[in-house]
PDB file of N, H, CA, C and O in Angstrom:
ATOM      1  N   UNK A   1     -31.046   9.213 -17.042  1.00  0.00           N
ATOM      2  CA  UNK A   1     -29.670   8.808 -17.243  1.00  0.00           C
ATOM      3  C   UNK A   1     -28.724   9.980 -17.019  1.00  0.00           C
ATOM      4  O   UNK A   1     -27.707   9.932 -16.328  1.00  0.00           O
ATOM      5  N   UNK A   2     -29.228  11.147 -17.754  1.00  0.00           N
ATOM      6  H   UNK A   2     -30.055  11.185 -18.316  1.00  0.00           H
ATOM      7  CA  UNK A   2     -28.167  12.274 -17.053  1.00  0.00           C
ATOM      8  C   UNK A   2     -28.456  12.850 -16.003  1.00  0.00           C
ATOM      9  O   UNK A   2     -27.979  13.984 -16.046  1.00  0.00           O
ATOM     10  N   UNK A   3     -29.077  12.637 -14.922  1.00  0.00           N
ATOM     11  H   UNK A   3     -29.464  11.715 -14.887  1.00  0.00           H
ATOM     12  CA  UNK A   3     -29.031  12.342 -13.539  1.00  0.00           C
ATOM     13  C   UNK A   3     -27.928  11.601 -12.995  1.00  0.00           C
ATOM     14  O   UNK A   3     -26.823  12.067 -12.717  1.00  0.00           O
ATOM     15  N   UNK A   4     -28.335  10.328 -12.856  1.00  0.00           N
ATOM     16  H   UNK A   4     -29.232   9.949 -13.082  1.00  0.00           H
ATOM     17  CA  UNK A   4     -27.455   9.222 -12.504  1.00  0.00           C
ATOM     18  C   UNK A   4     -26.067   9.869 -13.203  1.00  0.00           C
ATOM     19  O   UNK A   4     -25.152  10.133 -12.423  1.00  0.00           O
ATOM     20  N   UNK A   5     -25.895  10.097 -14.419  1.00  0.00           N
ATOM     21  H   UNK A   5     -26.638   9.883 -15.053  1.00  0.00           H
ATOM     22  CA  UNK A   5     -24.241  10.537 -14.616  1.00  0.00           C
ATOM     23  C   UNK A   5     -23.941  11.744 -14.364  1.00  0.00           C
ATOM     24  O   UNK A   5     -22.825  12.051 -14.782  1.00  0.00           O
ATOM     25  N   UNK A   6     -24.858  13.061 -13.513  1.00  0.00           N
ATOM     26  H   UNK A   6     -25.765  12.812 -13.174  1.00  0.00           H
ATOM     27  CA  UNK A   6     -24.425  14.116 -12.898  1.00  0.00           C
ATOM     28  C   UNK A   6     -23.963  14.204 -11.334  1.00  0.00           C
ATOM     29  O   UNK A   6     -23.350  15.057 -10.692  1.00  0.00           O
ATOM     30  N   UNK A   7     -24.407  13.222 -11.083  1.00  0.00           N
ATOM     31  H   UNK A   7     -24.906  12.529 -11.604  1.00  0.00           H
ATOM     32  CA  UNK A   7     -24.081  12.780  -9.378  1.00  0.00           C
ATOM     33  C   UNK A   7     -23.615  11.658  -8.878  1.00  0.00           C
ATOM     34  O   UNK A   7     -23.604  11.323  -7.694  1.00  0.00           O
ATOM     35  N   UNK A   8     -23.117  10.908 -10.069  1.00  0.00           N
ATOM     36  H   UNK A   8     -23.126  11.180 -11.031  1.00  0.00           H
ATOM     37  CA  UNK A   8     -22.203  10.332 -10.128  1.00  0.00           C
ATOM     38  C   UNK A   8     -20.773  10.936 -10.025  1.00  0.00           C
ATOM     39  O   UNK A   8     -19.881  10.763  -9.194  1.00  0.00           O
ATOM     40  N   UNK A   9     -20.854  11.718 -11.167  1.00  0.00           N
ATOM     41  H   UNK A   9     -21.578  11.858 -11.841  1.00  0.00           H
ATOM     42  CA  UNK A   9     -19.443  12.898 -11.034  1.00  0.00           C
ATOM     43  C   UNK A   9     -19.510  13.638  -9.591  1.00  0.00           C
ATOM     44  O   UNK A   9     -18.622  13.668  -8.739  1.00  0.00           O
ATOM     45  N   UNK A  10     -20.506  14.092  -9.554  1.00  0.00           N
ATOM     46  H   UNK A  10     -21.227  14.067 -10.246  1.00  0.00           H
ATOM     47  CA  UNK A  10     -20.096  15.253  -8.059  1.00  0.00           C
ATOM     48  C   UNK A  10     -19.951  14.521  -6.782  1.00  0.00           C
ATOM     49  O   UNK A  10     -19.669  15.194  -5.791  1.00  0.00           O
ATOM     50  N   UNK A  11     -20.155  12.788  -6.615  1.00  0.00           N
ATOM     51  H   UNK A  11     -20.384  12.241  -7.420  1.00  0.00           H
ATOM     52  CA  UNK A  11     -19.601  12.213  -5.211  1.00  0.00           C
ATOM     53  C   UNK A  11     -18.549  11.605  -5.908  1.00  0.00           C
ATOM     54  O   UNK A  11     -17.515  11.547  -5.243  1.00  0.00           O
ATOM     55  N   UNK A  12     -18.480  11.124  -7.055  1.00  0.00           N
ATOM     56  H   UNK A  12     -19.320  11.171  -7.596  1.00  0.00           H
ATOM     57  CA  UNK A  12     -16.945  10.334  -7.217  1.00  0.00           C
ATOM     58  C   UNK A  12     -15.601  11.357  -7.048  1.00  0.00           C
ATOM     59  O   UNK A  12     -14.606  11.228  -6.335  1.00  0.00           O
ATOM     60  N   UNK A  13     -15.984  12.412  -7.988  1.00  0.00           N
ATOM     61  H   UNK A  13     -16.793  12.516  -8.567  1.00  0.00           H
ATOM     62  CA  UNK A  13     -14.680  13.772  -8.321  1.00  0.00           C
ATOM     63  C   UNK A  13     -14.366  14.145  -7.057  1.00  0.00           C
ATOM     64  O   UNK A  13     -13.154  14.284  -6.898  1.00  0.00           O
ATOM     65  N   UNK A  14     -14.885  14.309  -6.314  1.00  0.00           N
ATOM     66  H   UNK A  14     -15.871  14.197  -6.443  1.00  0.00           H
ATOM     67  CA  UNK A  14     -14.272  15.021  -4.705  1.00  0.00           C
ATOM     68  C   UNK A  14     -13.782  13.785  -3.734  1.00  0.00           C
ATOM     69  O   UNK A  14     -12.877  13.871  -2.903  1.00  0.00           O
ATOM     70  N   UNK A  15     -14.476  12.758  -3.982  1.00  0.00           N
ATOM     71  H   UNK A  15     -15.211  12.688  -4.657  1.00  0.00           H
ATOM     72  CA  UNK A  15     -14.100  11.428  -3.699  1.00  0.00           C
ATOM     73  C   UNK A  15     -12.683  10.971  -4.041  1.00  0.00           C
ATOM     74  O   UNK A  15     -11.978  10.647  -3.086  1.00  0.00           O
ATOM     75  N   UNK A  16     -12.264  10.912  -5.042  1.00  0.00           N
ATOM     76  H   UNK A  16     -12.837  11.176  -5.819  1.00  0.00           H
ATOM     77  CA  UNK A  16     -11.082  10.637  -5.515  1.00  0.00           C
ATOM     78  C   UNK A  16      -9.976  11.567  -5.433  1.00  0.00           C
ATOM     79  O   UNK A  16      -8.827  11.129  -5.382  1.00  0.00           O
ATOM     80  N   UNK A  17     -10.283  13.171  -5.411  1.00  0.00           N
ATOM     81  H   UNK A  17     -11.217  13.527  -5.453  1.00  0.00           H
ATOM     82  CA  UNK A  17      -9.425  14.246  -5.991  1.00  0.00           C
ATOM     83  C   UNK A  17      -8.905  14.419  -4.298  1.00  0.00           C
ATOM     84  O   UNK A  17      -7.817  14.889  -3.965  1.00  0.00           O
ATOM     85  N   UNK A  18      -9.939  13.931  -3.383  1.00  0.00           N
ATOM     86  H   UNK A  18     -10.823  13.550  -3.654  1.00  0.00           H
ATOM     87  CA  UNK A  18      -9.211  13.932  -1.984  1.00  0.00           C
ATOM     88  C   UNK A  18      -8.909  12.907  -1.283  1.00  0.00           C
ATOM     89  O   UNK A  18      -8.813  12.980  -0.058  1.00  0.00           O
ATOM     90  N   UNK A  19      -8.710  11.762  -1.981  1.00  0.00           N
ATOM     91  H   UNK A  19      -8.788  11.702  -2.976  1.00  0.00           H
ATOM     92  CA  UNK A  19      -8.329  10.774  -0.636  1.00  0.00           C
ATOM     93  C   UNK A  19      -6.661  10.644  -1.206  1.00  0.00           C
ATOM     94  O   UNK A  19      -6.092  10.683  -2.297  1.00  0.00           O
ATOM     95  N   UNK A  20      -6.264  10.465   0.280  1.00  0.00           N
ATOM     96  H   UNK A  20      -6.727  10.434   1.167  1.00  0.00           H
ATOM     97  CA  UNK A  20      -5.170  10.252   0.633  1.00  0.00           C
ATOM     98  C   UNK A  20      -4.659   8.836   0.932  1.00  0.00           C
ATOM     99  O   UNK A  20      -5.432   8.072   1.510  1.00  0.00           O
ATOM    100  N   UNK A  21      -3.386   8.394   0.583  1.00  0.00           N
ATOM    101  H   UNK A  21      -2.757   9.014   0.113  1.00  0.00           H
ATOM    102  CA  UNK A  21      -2.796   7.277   1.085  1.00  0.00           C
ATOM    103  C   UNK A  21      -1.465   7.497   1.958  1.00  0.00           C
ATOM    104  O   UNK A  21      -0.646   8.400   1.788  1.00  0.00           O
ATOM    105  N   UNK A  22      -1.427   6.660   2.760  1.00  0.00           N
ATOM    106  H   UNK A  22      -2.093   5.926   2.898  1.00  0.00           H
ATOM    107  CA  UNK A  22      -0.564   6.998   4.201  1.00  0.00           C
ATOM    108  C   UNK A  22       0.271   5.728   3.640  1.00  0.00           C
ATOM    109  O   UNK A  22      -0.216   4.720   3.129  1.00  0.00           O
ATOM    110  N   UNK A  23       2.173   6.119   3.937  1.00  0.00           N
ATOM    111  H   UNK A  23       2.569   6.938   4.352  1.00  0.00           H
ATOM    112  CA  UNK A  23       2.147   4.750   3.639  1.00  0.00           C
ATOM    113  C   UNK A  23       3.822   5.524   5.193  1.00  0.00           C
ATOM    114  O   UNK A  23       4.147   6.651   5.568  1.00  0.00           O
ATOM    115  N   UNK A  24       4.176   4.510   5.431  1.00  0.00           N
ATOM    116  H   UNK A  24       3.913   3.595   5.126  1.00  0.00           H
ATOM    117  CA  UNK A  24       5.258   4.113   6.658  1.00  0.00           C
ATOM    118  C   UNK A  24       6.553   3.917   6.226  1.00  0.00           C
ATOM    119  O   UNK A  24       6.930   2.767   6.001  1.00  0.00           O
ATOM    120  N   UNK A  25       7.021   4.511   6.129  1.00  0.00           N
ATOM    121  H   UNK A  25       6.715   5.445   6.312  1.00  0.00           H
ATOM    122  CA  UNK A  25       8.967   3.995   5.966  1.00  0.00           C
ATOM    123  C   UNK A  25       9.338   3.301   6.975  1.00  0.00           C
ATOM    124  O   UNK A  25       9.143   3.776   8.094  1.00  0.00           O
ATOM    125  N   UNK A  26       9.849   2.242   6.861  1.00  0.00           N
ATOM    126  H   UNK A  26      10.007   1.856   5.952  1.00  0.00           H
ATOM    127  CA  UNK A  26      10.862   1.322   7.701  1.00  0.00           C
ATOM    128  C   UNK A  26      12.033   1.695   7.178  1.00  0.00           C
ATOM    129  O   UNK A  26      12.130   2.438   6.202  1.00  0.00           O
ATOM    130  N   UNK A  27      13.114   1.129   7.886  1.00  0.00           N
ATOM    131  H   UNK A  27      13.034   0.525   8.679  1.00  0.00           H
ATOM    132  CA  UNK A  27      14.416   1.100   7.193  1.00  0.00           C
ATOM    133  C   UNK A  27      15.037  -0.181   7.847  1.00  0.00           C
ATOM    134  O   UNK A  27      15.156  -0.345   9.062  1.00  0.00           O
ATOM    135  N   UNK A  28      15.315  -0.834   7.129  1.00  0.00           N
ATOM    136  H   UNK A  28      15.218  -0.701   6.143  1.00  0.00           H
ATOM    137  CA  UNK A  28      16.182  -2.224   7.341  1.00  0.00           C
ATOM    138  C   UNK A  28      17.122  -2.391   7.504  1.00  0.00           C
ATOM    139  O   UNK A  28      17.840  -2.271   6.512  1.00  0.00           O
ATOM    140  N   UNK A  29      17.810  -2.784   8.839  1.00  0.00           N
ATOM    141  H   UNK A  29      17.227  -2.881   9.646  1.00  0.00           H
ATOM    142  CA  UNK A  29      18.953  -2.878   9.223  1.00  0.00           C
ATOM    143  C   UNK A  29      19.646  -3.786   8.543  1.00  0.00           C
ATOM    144  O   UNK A  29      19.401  -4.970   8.309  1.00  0.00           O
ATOM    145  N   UNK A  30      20.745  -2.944   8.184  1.00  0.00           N
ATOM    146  H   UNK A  30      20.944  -1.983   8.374  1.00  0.00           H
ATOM    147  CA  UNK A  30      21.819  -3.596   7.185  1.00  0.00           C
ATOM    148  C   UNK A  30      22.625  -4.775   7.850  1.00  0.00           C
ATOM    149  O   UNK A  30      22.918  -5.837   7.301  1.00  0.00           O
ATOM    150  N   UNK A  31      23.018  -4.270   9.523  1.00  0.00           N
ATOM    151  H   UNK A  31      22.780  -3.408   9.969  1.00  0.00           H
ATOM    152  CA  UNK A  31      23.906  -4.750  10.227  1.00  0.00           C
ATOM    153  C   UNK A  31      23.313  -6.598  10.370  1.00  0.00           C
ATOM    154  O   UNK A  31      24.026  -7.599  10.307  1.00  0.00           O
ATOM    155  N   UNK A  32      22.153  -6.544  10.527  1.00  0.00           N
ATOM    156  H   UNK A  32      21.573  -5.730  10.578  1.00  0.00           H
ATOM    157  CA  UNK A  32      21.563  -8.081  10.764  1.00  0.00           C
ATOM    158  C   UNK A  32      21.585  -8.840   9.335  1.00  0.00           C
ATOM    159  O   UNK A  32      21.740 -10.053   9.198  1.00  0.00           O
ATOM    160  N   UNK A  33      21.469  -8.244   8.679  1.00  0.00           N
ATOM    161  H   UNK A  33      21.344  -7.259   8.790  1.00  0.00           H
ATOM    162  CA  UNK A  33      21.021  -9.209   7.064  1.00  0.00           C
ATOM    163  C   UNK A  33      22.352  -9.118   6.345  1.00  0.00           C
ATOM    164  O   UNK A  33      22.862  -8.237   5.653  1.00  0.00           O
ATOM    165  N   UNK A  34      22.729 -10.268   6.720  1.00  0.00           N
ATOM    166  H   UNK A  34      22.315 -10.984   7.282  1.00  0.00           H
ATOM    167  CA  UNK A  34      24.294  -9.734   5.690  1.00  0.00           C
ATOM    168  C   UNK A  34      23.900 -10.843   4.761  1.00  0.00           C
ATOM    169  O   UNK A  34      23.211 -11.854   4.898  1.00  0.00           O
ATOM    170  N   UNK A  35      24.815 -10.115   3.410  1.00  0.00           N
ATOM    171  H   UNK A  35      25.374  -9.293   3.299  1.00  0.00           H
ATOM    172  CA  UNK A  35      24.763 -10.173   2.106  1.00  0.00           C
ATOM    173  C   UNK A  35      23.454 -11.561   1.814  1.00  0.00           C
ATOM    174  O   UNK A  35      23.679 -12.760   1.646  1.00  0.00           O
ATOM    175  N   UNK A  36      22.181 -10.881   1.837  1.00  0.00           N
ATOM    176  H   UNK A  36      21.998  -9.907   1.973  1.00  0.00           H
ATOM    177  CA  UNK A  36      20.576 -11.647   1.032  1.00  0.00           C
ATOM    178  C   UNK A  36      21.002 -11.935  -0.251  1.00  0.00           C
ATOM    179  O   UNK A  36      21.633 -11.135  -0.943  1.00  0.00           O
ATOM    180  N   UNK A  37      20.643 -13.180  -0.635  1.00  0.00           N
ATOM    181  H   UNK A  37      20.131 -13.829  -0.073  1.00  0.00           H
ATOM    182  CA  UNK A  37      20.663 -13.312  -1.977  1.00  0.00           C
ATOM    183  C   UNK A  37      19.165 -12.942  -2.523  1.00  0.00           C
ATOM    184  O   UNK A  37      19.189 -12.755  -3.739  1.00  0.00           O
ATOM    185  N   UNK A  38      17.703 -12.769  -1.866  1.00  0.00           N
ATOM    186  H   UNK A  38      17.683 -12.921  -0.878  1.00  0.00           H
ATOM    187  CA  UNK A  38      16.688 -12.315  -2.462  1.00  0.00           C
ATOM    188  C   UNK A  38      16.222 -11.283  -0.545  1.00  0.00           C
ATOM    189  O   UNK A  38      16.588 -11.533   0.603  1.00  0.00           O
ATOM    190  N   UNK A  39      15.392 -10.277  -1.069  1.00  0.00           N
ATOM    191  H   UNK A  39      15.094 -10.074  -2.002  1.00  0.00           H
ATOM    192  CA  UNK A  39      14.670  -9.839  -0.241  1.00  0.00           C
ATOM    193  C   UNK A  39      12.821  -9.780  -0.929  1.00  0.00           C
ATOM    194  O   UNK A  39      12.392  -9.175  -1.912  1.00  0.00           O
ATOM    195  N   UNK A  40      12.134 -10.613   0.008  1.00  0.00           N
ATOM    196  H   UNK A  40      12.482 -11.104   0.807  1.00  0.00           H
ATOM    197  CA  UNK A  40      10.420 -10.635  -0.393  1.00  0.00           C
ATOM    198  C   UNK A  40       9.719  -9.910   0.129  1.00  0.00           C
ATOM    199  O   UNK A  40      10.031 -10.168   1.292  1.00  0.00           O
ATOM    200  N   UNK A  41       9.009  -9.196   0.197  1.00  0.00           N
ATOM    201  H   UNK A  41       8.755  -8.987  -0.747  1.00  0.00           H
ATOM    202  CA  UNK A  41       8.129  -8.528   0.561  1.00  0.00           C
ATOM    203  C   UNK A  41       6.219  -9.523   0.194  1.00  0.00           C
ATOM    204  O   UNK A  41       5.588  -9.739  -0.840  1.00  0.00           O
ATOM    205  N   UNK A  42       5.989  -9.815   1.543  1.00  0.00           N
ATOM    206  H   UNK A  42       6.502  -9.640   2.384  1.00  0.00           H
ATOM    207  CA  UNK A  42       4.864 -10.819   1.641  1.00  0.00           C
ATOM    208  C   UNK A  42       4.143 -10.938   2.995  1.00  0.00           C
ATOM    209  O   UNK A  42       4.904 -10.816   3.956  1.00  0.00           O
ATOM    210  N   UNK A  43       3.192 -11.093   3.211  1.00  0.00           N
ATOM    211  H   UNK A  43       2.575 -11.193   2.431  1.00  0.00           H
ATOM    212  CA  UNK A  43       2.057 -11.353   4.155  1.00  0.00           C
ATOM    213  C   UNK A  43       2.455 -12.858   4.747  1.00  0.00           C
ATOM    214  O   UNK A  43       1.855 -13.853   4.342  1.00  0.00           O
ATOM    215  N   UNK A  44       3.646 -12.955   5.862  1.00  0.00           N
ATOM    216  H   UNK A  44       4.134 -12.147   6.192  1.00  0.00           H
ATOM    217  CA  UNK A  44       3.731 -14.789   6.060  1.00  0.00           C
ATOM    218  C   UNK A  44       2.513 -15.197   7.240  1.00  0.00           C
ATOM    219  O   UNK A  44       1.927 -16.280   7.212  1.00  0.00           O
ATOM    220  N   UNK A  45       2.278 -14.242   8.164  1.00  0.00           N
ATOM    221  H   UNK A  45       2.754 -13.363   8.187  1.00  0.00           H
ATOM    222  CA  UNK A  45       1.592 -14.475   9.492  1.00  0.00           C
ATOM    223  C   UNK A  45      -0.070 -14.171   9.452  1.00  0.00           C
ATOM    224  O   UNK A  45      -0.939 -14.104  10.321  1.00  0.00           O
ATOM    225  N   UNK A  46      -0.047 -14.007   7.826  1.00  0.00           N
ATOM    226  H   UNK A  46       0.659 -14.061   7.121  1.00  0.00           H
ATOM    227  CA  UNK A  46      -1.647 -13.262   7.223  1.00  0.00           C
ATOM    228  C   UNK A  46      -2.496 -12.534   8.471  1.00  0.00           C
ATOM    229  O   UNK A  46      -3.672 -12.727   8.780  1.00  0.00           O
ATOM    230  N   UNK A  47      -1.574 -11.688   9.053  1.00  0.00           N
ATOM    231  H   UNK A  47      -0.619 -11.531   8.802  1.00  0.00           H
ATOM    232  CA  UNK A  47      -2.333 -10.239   9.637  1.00  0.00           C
ATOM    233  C   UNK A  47      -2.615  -9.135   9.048  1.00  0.00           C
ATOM    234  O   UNK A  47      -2.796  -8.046   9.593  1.00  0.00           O
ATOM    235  N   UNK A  48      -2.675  -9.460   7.586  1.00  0.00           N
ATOM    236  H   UNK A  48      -2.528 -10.345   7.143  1.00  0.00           H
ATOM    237  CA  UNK A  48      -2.774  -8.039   6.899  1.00  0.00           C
ATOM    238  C   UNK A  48      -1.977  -6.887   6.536  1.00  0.00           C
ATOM    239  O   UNK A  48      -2.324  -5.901   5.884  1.00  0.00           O
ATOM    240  N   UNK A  49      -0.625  -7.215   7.163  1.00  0.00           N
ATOM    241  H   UNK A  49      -0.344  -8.016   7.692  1.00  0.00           H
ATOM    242  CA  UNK A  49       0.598  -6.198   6.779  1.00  0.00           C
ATOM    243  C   UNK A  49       1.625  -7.031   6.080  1.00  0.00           C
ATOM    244  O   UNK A  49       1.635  -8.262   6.093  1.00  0.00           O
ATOM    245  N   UNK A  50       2.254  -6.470   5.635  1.00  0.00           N
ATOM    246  H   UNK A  50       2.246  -5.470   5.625  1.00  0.00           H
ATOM    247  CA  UNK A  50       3.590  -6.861   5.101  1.00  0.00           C
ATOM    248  C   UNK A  50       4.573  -7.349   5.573  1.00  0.00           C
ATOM    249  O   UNK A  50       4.958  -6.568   6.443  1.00  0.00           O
ATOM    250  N   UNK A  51       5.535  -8.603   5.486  1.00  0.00           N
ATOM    251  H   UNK A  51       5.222  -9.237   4.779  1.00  0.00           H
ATOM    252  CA  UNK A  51       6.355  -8.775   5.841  1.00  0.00           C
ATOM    253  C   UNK A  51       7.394  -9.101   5.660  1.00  0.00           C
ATOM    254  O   UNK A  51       7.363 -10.053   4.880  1.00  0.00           O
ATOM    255  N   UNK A  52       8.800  -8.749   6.064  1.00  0.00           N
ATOM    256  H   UNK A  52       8.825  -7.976   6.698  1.00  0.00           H
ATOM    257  CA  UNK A  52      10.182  -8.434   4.723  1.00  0.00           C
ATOM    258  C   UNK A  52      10.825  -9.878   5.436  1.00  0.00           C
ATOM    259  O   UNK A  52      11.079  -9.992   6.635  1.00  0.00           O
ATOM    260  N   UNK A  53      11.077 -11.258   4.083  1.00  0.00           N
ATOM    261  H   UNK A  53      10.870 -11.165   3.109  1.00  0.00           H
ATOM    262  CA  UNK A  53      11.551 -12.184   4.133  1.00  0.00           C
ATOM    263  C   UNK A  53      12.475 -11.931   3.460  1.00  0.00           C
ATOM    264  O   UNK A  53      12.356 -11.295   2.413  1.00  0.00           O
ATOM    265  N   UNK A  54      14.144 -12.583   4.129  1.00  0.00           N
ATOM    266  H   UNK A  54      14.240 -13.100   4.980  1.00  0.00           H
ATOM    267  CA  UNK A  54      15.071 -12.553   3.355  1.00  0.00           C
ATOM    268  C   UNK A  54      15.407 -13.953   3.514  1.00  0.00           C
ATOM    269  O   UNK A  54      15.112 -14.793   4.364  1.00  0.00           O
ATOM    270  N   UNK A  55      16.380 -13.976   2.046  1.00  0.00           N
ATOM    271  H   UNK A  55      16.620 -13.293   1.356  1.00  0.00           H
ATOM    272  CA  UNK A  55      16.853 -15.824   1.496  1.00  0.00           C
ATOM    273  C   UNK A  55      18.363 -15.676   1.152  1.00  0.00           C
ATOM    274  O   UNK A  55      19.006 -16.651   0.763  1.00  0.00           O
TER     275      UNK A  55
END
């Protein structure tokens, strides 16, 4: 058992202490969306990214 929980720590700790998340700024043109009463953030075309619905 303190096996399994010594090498557990030494692939998880370097595992975690280095991964990185990438993330993308958009910026939303103000000029097209005039005055939204909600903005959604949702998957409509389910390709796996995000997509900004306004109402």
């Amino acid at each position: 058992m303190k096996r399994f929980i010594f090498w557990s720590i030494i692939i998880l700790v370097p595992t975690i202490a280095f991964a990185q998340i990438d993330f993308t700024r958009y910026v939303i043109d103000s000029t097209t969306i005039s005055r939204p009463y909600g903005v959604f953030a949702i998957d409509l075309d389910q390709d796996n990214d995000i997509d900004v619905y306004r109402q």
